[in-house]
N, C-alpha and C positions, 0 to 999 in steps of 0.2 A: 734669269741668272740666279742663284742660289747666293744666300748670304755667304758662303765663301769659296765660291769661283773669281780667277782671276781674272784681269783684264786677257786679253790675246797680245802677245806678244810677237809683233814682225820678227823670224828668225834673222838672228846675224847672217850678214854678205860678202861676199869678197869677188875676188879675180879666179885666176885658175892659181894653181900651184896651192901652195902654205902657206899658211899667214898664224901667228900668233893670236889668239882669242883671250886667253887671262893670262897672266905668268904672274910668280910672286906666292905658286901656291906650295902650303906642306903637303905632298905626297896624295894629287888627288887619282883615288885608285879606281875608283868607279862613277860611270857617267851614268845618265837617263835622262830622255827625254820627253818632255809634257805635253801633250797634245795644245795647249797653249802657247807652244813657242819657247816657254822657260828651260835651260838647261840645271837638271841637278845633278851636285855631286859630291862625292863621298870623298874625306879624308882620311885618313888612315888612322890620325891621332885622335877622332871622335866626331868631327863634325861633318855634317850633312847642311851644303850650301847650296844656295840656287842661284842662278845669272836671271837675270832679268832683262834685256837689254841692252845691257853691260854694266849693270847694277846686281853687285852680290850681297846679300845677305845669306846670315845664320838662319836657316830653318830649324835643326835639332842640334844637339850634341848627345854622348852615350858615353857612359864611363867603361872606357877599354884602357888594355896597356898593349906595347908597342915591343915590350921586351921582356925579358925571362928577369925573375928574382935575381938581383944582383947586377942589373942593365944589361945581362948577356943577348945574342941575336934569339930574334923570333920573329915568326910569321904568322902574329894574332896582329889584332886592332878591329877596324872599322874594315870589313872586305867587301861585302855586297851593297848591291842597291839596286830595286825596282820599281817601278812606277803598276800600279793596278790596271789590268786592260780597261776597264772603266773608268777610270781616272777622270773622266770629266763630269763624271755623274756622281762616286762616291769620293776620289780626290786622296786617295790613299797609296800611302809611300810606306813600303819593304825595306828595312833593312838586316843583314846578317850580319855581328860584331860579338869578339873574344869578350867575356865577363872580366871585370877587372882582379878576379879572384884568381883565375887563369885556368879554371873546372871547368867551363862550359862556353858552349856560343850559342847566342838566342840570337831566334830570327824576330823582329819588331816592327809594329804597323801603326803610323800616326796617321792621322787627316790632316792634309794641310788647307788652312783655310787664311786666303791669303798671305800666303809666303809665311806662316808662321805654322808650327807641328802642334796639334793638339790631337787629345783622345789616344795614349798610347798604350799602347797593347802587347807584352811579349805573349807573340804566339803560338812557338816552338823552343822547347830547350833542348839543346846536343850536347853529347860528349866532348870536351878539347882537350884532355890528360896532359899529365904534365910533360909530353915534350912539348920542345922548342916552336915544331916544323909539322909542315903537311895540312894545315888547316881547312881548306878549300876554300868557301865563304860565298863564294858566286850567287847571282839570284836571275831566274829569269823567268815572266809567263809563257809558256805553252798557248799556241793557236786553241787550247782545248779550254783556255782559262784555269787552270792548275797552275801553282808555283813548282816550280823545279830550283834544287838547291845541289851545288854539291858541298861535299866531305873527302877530304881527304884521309889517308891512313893512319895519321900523325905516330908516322913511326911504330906501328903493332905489327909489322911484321918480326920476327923472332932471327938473330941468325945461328944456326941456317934456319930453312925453314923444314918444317913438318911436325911430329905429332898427330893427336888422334883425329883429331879436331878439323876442319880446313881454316885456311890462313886468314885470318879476318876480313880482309878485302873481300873472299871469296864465299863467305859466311852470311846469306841473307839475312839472316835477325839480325845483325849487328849495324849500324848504321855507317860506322867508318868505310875508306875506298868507296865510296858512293855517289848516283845523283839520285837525291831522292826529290818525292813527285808527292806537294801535297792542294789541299784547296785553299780558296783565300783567306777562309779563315783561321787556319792549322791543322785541322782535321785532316784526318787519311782517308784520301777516295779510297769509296769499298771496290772500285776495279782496279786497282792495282798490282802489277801482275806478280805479285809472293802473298799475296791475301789482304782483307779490308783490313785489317791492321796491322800491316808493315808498311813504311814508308818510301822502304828501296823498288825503285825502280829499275837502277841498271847500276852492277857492281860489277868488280875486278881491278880497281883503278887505284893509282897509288896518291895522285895527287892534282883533280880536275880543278883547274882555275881558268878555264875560259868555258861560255854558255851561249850558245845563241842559234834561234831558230828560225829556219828557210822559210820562204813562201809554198811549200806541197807542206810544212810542218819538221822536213826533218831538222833533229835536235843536233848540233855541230858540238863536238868538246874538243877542248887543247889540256892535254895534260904534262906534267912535268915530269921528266924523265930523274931515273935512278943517280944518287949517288953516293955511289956503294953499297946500300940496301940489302939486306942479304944474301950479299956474295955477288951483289951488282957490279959495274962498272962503276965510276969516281964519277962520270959525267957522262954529256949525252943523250943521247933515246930519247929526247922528246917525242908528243907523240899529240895525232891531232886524227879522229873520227867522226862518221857520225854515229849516235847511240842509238839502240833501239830497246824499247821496252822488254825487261824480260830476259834482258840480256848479260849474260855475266863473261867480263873481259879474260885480260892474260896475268893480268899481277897477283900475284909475287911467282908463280910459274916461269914467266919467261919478263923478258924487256924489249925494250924497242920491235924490231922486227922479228918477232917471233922468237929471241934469240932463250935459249932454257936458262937456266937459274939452278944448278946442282942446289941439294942431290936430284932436282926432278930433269925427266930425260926428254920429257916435251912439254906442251901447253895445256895439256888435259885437254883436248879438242875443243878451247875457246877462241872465239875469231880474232885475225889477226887487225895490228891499226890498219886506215888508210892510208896513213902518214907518218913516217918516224925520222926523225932528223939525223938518225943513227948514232956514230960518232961526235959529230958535230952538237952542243951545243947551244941551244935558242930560248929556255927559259920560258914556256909560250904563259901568256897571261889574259886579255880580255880580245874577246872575238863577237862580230856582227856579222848579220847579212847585208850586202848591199844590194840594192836593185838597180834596173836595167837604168834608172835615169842618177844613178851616181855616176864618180869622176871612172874616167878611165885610167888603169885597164882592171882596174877593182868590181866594176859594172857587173854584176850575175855572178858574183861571188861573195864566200864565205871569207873575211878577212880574220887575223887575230895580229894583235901586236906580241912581242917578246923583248925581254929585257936585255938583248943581247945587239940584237942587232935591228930593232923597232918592227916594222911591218911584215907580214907573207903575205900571200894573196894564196889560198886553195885551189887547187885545179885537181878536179878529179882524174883518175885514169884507173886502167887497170895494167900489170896486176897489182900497182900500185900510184899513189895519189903524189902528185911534182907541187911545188908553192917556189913563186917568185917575188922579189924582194920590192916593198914599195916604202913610202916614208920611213926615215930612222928616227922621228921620234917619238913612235906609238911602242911606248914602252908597257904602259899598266893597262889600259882599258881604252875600245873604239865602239863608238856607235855611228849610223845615219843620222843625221839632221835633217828637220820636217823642210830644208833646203836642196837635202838631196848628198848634201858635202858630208867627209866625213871628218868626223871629229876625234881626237884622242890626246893623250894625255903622257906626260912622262914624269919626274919627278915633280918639278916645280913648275905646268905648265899645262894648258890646255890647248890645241893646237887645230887651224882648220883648214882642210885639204877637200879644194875643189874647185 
């Protein structure tokens, strides 16, 4: 064992159904889990804690703000968090969080050695311009050992839209509407498919905040649908796919299911989602895979929680993708547990279903 590996930690247990894990917390938005058994997780207003047991401690804090000049609403703070596929070897914790200046969002990498963050490192700095909205913040490794990040728009679409230019989302050099694909150090793999020094890997998107990838590898996102955005609808269109490299989406073109966005008269022949909530409303936010030996009827599916109405469950089809409604209170972020249960979160709460 290395001077700072932790002990193994028996994961928490329970019955079938739900059962409460922590409550009491500020807004924990993102989970991860340690090949040790530890769960960590990310609060919104800066802290990055870990269960132990059922022993929490402060691993890091980061100086974010939670709100616009003047305490107006915003969608910065503390949004991502990932664990290293190696994590038991190198023990190193990702997270993505708004600069307290409210310019940028760096992505950050500590060692934790023994429940405590050392050795920190910002490893990527982004754009977060002064809106409000649309941040992304997600973090997740790729089967390939790559970080994947997304970016949201924050608001650069123009209305209406056009010009000479295409629309920023749809603009490979520009990082915004993105998920971008880097190594664990920060560097850009030179195979990334717009060349070794870009970071986008698959654009069009207006606001990706859920990340999580299958067992063959495929990359699942839930994105936030329009409202009102350039000549969008008020609400609605959520929207949930999977990515593929190279691939550039429908935003600001069209919304939800394909539907155009004057003055443009179709998609520019980008693919359409698997999954649009349409009309409806759902807010989608953090998304896992589960495997064959999670709870049912989640088992061999891509889940995401939403802030509207807690859980879907993804079911693919054609010519399009159905999702059915499982716990209401996986509002912010779900992952598997090295138990098999799944775990999630909503405002003041961490939750386990299994």
């Amino acid at each position: 064992m290395s001077a700072c590996a932790s002990p193994v930690v028996a994961p928490p247990r329970g019955g079938a159904g739900e059962s409460v894990l922590l409550s009491g917390l500020p807004f924990p938005l993102a989970l991860a889990w340690a090949p040790d058994g530890r769960l960590f997780f990310a609060e919104r207003g800066g802290a990055v804690k870990v269960d132990s047991g059922g022993t929490v401690r402060t691993f890091a804090t980061v100086p974010t703000v939670t709100t616009e000049p003047g305490g107006g609403y915003s969608e910065r703070g503390l949004l991502g968090l990932a664990l290293s596929p190696t994590f038991a070897t190198d023990h190193h914790v990702y997270a993505m969080y708004s600069t307290a200046d409210r310019r940028h969002s760096v992505i950050v990498r500590w060692t934790d050695c023994r429940g405590a963050a050392t050795d920190e490192t910002v490893l990527v700095t982004l754009p977060a311009g002064p809106d409000c909205c649309h941040k992304g913040g997600r973090l997740a490794f790729g089967p390939d050992g790559r970080l994947y990040v997304t970016v949201g728009d924050e608001h650069s679409v123009p209305p209406p839209p056009g010009g000479p230019s295409p629309p920023v989302p749809q603009d490979t050099a520009d990082v915004r509407g993105k998920i971008l694909r880097y190594n664990a150090d920060g560097t850009v793999p030179a195979d990334n498919p717009f060349g070794p020094s870009d970071p986008v890997w698959a654009a069009g998107m207006r606001n990706p905040f859920g990340l999580a990838f299958g067992p063959d590898g495929a990359l699942f996102v839930t994105v936030n649908g329009p409202t009102g955005d350039a000549g969008s609808p008020p609400t609605g269109y959520d929207l949930a796919f999977d990515a593929t490299a190279g691939t550039i989406y429908q935003w600001p073109y069209c919304y939800g299911d394909s539907h155009p966005i004057a003055p443009y008269r179709d998609c520019g022949g980008r693919p359409a989602p698997a999954w649009s909530s349409e009309a409806r409303t759902t807010v989608p936010t953090g998304a896992t895979w589960v495997d064959a030996l999670g709870p049912a009827p989640m088992a061999g599916h891509f889940v995401f929680c939403n802030d509207e109405a807690g859980m879907l469950v993804f079911e693919g089809g054609s010519p399009r993708a159905t999702v059915t409604q499982g716990p209401s209170h996986c509002r912010l972020d779900v992952k598997e547990g090295p138990d098999h249960a799944l775990y999630y979160s909503d405002e003041t709460a961490i939750y386990r279903f299994g």
